[in-house]
TIDOKE-451153 format. One record per residue (C-alpha): x, y, z. Coordinates in steps of 0.5 Angstrom, whole numbers, plus 500, padded with zeros to 3 digits. Example, Ala and Ser with C-alpha at 12.3 -4.5 7.8 and 13.67 -1.06 7.14 Angstrom:
2
525491516/527498514/
//
This chain:
870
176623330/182627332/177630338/175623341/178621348/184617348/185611353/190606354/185600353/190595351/197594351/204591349/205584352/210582349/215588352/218589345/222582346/219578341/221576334/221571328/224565331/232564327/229557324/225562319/230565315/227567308/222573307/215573310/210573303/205571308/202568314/195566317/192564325/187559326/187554330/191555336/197557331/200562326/203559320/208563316/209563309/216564306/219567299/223560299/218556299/217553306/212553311/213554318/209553324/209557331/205555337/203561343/210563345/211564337/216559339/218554332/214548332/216545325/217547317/217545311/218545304/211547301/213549294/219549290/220558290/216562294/210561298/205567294/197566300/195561304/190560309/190556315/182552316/178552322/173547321/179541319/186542321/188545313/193549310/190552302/197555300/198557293/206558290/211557285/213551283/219549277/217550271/217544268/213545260/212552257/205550256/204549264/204555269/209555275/203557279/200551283/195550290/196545294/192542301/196539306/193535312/197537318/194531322/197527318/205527317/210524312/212517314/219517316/223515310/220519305/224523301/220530304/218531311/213535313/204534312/202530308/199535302/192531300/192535293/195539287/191543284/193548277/190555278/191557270/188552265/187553258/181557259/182560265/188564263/194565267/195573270/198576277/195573283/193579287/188577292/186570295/181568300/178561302/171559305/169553309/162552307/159544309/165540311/168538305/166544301/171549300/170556295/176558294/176566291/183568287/183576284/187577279/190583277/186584270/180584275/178577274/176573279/177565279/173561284/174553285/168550288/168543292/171537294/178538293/181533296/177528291/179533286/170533285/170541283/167545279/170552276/168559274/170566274/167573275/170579272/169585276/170591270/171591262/178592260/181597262/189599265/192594269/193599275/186601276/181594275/187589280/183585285/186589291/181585296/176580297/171579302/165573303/158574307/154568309/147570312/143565312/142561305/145568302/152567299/155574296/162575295/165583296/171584289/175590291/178594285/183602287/177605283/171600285/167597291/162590287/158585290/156578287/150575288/154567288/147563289/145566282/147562276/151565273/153570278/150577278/155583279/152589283/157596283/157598290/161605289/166607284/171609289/176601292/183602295/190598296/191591297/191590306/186596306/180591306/177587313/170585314/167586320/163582326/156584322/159581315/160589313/166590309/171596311/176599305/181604308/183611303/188616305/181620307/177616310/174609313/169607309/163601311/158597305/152594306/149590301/146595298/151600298/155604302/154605310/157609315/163613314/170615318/173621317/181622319/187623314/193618313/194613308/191606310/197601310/193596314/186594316/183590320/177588325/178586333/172584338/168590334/175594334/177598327/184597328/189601323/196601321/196608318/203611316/207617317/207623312/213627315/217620317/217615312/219609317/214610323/207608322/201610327/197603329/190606332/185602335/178605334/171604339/167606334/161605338/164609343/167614339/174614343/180611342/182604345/190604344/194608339/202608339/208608334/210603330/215602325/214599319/209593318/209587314/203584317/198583322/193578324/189576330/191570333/190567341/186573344/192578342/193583335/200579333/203586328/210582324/215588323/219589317/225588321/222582324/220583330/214582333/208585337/203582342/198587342/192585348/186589351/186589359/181586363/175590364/176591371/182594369/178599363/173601369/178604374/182607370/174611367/172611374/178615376/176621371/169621373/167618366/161614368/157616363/163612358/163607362/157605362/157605354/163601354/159595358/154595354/159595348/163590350/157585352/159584359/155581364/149583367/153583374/158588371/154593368/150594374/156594378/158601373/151604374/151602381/158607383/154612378/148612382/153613389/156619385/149622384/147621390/153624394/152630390/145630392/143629385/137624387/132624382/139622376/141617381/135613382/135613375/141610375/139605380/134603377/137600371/140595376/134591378/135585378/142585379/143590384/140589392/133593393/134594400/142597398/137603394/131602399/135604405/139609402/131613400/128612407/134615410/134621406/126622406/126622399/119617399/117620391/123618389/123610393/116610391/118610383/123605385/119601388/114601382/118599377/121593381/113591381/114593373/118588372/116582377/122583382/118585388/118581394/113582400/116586403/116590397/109591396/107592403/112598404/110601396/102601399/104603405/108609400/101610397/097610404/103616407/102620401/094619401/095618393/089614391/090615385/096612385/093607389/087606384/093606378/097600382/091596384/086598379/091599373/091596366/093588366/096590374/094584376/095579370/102580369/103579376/106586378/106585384/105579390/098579390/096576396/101581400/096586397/090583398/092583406/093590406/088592403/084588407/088590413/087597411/079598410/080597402/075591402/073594394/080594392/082587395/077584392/078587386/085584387/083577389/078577383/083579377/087574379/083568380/084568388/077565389/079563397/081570398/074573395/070568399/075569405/072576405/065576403/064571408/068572414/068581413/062582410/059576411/055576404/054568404/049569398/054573394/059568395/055562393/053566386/061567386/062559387/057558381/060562376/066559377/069553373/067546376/074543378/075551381/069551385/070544387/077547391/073554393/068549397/073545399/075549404/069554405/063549405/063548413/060556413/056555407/053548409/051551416/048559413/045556407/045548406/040547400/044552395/050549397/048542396/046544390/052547388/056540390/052537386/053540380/061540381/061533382/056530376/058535372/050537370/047542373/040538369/035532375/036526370/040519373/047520370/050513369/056515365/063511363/068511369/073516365/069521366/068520373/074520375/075526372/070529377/071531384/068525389/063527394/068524400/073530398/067535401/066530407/070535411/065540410/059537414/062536420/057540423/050538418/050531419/043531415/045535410/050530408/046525408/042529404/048530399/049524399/042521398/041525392/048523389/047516388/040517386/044520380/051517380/051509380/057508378/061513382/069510383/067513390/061508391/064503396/066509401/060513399/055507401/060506408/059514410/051513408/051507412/054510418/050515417/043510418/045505422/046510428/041510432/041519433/044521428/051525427/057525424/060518421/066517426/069510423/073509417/073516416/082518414/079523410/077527416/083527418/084534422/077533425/078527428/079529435/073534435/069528433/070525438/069531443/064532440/060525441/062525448/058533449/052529446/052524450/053527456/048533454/043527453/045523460/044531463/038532459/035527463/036530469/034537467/030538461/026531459/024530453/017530450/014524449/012527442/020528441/021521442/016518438/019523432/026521433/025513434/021513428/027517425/031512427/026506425/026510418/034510418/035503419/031502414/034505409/040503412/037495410/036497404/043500402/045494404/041489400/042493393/049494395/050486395/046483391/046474388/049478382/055480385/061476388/062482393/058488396/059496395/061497402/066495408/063488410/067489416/065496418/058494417/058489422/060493426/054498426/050493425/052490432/053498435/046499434/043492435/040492428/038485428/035486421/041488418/046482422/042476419/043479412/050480412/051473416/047470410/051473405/057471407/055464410/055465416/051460419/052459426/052467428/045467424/043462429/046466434/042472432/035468434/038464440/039470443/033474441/029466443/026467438/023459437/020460431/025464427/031458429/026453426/024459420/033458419/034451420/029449415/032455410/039454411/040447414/039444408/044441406/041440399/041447397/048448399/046449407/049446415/044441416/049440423/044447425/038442427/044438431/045445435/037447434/035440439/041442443/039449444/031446447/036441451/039447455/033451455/029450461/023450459/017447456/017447449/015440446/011442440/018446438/022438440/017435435/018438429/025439430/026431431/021431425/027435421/032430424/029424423/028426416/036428414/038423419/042428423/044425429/043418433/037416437/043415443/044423442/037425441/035423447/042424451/041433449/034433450/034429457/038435459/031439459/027437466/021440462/021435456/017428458/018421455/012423451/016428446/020423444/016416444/014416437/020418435/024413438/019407436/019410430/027409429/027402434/024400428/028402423/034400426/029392426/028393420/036393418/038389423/033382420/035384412/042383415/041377417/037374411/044378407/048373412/044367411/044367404/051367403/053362407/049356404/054350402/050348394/052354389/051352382/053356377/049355371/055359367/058353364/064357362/065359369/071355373/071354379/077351383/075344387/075346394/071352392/064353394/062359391/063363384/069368384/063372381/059372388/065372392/067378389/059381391/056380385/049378383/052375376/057370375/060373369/054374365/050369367/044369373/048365379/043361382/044359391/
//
């Protein structure tokens, strides 16, 4: 130790101005921090609180002699302190242990002053008899457990275990060593060590170190060497070691027996441990009052501080600072200076390599260690020590800017070393782009394929993410190296980047399509998504294919009718719509052989939309209406319709098509419309309140393509009665008017008899002969009594090509029906107006001017249960 560096790390930050405040005017037996303060313990009995400033806050009578341990809680806001008290029996010990709540003060008026002291305990009792307190230690366990340990100098330990404050306790006692001289077996030193559920208790002698295992019952004794020391020698360590200080050495004990060891002469008077710092107050062989308080960086091997010091009386850790109580009473604040501070005063003697070591010791933060390795590397590398500098500036990735390093290798021309950099940036994820384009470019300048090879092709390279894989498949593939690109795109699962080569550089449309077919459906769905254009146009069939098995989920030909869960989960065939913009055939196609497997697909309305627009064309192209799916491709659509229609126009003129190439198309047509008919009847059956498709949407194809099949279908459905007959009207069609009228003018069945109404109008315009029409019309009307003569005769006078002679039947027919009805009124009318009513009720009572019965006048045929007679 005498041969290890000397630093001033810390430093006195009190200037020698500080002392026991006046108020405390007996001496110091002991004293405690926590919490924010320093408790102090005095042969008198009283207590004394002081705050940061070691300014007096209060005191207080503790004990009636002297205060012999206490010890300040960090958990609750306690004071355990154990004194004299007076004696009051010569059976009782004078010897007590109190616990005061410093939350609580005495009210005023109360014969003391001070906290309230919730408990009074007698350490000594019959069975547990009374010797020299020599050690005394306190652990907080779950609130409001306490385990309190009290050495003795017999060697006995006496420990309290529980809830004091509700006196709900429980003792036992542990013995270090048999009887043997007074001197050699007193507790000169306890130690608890908590790990985990493990609770041990370190008991130390001048001649022994001894372990107790407290979870056993009763507890067992472990001897963990034969050597101890001297009470204050003892402090336990940040990792629960214990420390004992002897004149030729600083000894460290695990549990399972003694550790590492530091030899340096001097007898130990104080031990303590700070923010992993050994501190020791070692004493003076040749000047009896001066002392040597040395602080230790054990991990560093280098003293932190040391300094003379007069004589000590006590030392505590309190407020950041080393707080050493002098016998003269005055008091010194020791306190480490700030890193920055420790770093310049190493990096003034070039000591890079201690500085570091002291980062990592101390934990400091990541930015400061590699503000440290960052300031080596500059010193390396101004002394064109390249190779030990990059090492430097590599221990800085990820804190340090890679382009203050990179900048520095290219201006140097040392790319074996950039390259090393560059490669461990990768290692450890933090490459950019740039990054990888300068490190492949680094291969390509030193022609090392083998490192190429090694970066691209290396184990797990590409899974853990090393590198950005789309910057390295660009490069590759910018660069001619096809293999290692694909490799590339292949081990990361970049299956647009496989497929964008093989398809656009090597052109390989069957290898892309058994690529597609290896991959899982919902993958292979995004890779057709945005490749299928290229595939439907080089290999439609195949690619169909695939579609199908991605959006059925089976590759087997059996009709799927599955619940709408799964479905749903799967890709719908309107999400490839995009892919048929040139192959409106093949989509056709496509869609065709889904429904015939799929019947209940959640895209069936959309699906019947598109294949509608697709038949009810008269040639056929891509579907242009109700189309946002196509969205980017709108605008191409409708150039694309305007270059057919023109094409054809100008075809006429110079290339005139076949009659053979009409007739295929126009029976193509007549097929079409017929599936399209046919699309539109299944899809809306009596069954169902709506149909599967944009009603809207295929009226307007209907009426686009003059399908007159597929108007008078959808005007029935939707009850449309009048545009049904308008469909006939304007085709003059007579027989089918008729065929309408007699199937929806009946108002029996729920139809429009006003139709007839409308047909005999129509004839009444027409302009024509059509008597045979006009008959049966008016035989229809003359059945459901449509309209009046007076009316009939009005719409069909209209006509100049209808004579008298079509209507003559008619007319006489109903002039007698109206003579009819005319005479059976009248008959009505006479009968009531004759003067003798006799009633043969005789219970009927009729007034005297009355003529009638009240029956009659009310209309009936009765007279309140009688047959009335005229």
């Amino acid at each position: 130790m005498y041969q290890w560096r000397k630093f001033e790390f810390f430093e006195d930050k009190s200037g020698g101005k500080s002392s026991i405040p006046a108020e405390i005017t007996g001496r110091i037996d002991c004293c405690s921090g926590g919490r924010g303060r320093i408790v102090i313990g005095c042969d008198d009995g009283t207590v004394s609180l002081l705050d940061r400033g070691f300014k007096h806050i209060y005191g207080f009578q503790a004990h009636a002699s002297s205060v012999l341990f206490l010890q300040q809680l960090k958990q609750r806001n306690y004071l355990v302190t154990v004194g004299e008290e007076d004696q009051t029996s010569s059976h009782l010990s004078s010897i007590c242990l109190k616990v005061f709540d410093l939350d609580k003060m005495q009210p005023e008026g109360s014969s003391s002053t001070g906290p309230v002291c919730v408990q009074i305990l007698r350490i000594f009792t019959t069975q547990f008899p009374e010797a020299k307190i020599t050690s005394f230690l306190v652990l907080e366990e779950a609130p409001p457990i306490l385990l309190i340990s009290i050495g003795l100098e017999n060697g006995s330990i006496y420990c309290i275990k529980g809830d004091l404050t509700r006196e709900r306790i429980s003792r036992f006692k542990l013995q270090v060593e048999g009887p043997v001289e007074t001197s050699d077996s007193s507790i000169t030193g306890l130690g608890f060590r908590v790990e985990g559920q493990a609770l041990q208790l370190f008991a130390i002698t001048p001649t022994s170190v001894s372990l107790f295992s407290l979870n056993d019952n009763p507890p067992r004794r472990q001897t963990l060497d034969q050597i101890g020391c001297n009470s204050n020698a003892v402090a336990m360590s940040d990792h629960m070691d214990l420390i004992i200080g002897r004149p030729e050495a600083v000894y460290f004990y695990e549990v399972d027996g003694r550790g590492p060891c530091w030899a340096f002469d001097g007898e130990k008077k104080f031990l303590g441990w700070f923010r992993g710092y050994l501190l020791c107050v070692i004493g003076d062989h040749q000047i009896n009052s001066k002392n040597s308080f040395n602080i230790y960086d054990l991990k560093n091997k280098l003293i932190a501080h040391s300094m003379m010091v007069g004589e000590v009386s006590h030392m505590i850790c309190e407020w950041g600072y080393i707080i050493l109580i002098m016998s003269d009473r005055k008091v010194l604040f020791i306190g480490e200076k700030d890193m920055e501070s420790k770093l310049d005063m190493l990096f003034k003697k070039n000591l890079y390599n201690v500085a570091i070591n002291l980062v990592h010791s101390q934990h400091a933060d990541a930015v400061a260690t590699a503000e440290v390795l960052r300031k080596y590397g500059d010193h390396l590398y101004g002394k064109q020590e390249y190779d030990e500098a990059m090492s430097q500036y590599i221990q800085t990735i990820g804190h340090l800017e890679p382009s203050y390093v990179i900048q520095k290798f290219l201006d140097a021309q040392r790319i074996y070393n950039l390259t090393n950099y560059l490669e461990q940036l990768h290692e450890r994820g933090l490459a950019s782009k740039d990054h990888t384009t300068l490190l492949l470019n680094c291969y390509t300048k030193l022609k090392d394929v083998e490192k190429l090879n090694k970066f691209i092709k290396g184990d797990d390279s590409v899974s853990e993410q090393r590198f950005d894989v789309e910057t390295a498949i660009r490069v590759c593939r910018s660069a001619g190296y096809h293999e290692h690109a694909m490799y590339v795109a292949k081990k990361a699962k970049r299956h647009e980047w496989y497929l964008k080569i093989l398809l656009e550089d090597l052109g390989s449309y069957q290898e892309a399509l058994q690529y597609i077919s290896s991959l899982e459906p919902n993958q292979a769905g995004v890779t057709l998504k945005e490749y299928g254009k290229i595939l439907i146009e080089h290999r439609p069939a195949e690619t169909i294919g695939i579609l199908m098995k991605v959006c059925t989920d089976s590759g087997e030909t059996k009709r799927i009718s599955s619940n709408g869960a799964r479905l749903s989960m799967l890709p719908s065939p309107m999400d490839f719509i995009n892919s048929f913009v040139h192959s409106p055939q093949s989509l056709m196609d496509f869609l065709e052989k889904y429904v015939s497997r799929v019947k209940d697909s959640p895209a069936q309305t959309e699906i019947n939309n598109t294949l509608l627009e697709l038949y009810l064309s008269n040639s056929l192209s891509l579907p242009s209406i109700s189309r946002e799916s196509v969205g980017d491709d709108l605008n191409f659509k409708a150039n694309n319709s305007w270059e057919v229609a023109n094409g054809s126009a100008s075809g006429k003129k110079t290339k005139p098509f076949t009659e053979s190439n009409d007739v295929k198309k126009e029976n193509d047509r007549q097929e079409r419309f017929q599936k399209g008919l046919s699309l539109l009847k299944s899809a809306w059956t009596s069954e169902m309140e709506y149909p599967m498709y944009d009603v809207d949407l295929a009226i307007i194809l209907c009426e686009m393509n003059a399908f007159k099949d597929g108007l008078l279908f959808l005007y029935e459905k939707m009850k449309l009665y009048k545009e049904v007959f308008a469909c006939y009207m304007q085709a003059h069609d007579h027989e089918g008017l008729i065929a309408c009228c007699k199937k929806l003018g009946d108002s029996s069945q729920g139809g429009d008899p006003s139709l007839w109404g409308d047909l005999l109008k129509y004839f009444g315009e027409l302009g024509e002969d059509c008597s045979k029409e006009v008959k049966e019309v008016l035989t229809y009307i003359e059945r459901d009594d449509v309209l009046p003569p007076i009316v009939v005769v009005q719409l069909l006078s209209k006509n100049p090509c209808l004579t008298l002679s079509v209507v003559k039947d008619y007319i006489a027919r109903r002039l007698e029906q109206e003579s009819k009805l005319i005479e059976d009124d009248r008959k009505s009318i006479e009968k009531y107006q004759m003067p003798n009513a006799v009633c043969r009720q005789t219970r009927c009572i009729m007034s005297p001017s009355a003529q009638y019965c009240s029956s009659v006048l009310l209309g009936a045929t009765q007279c309140r249960g009688s047959i009335f007679l005229m």
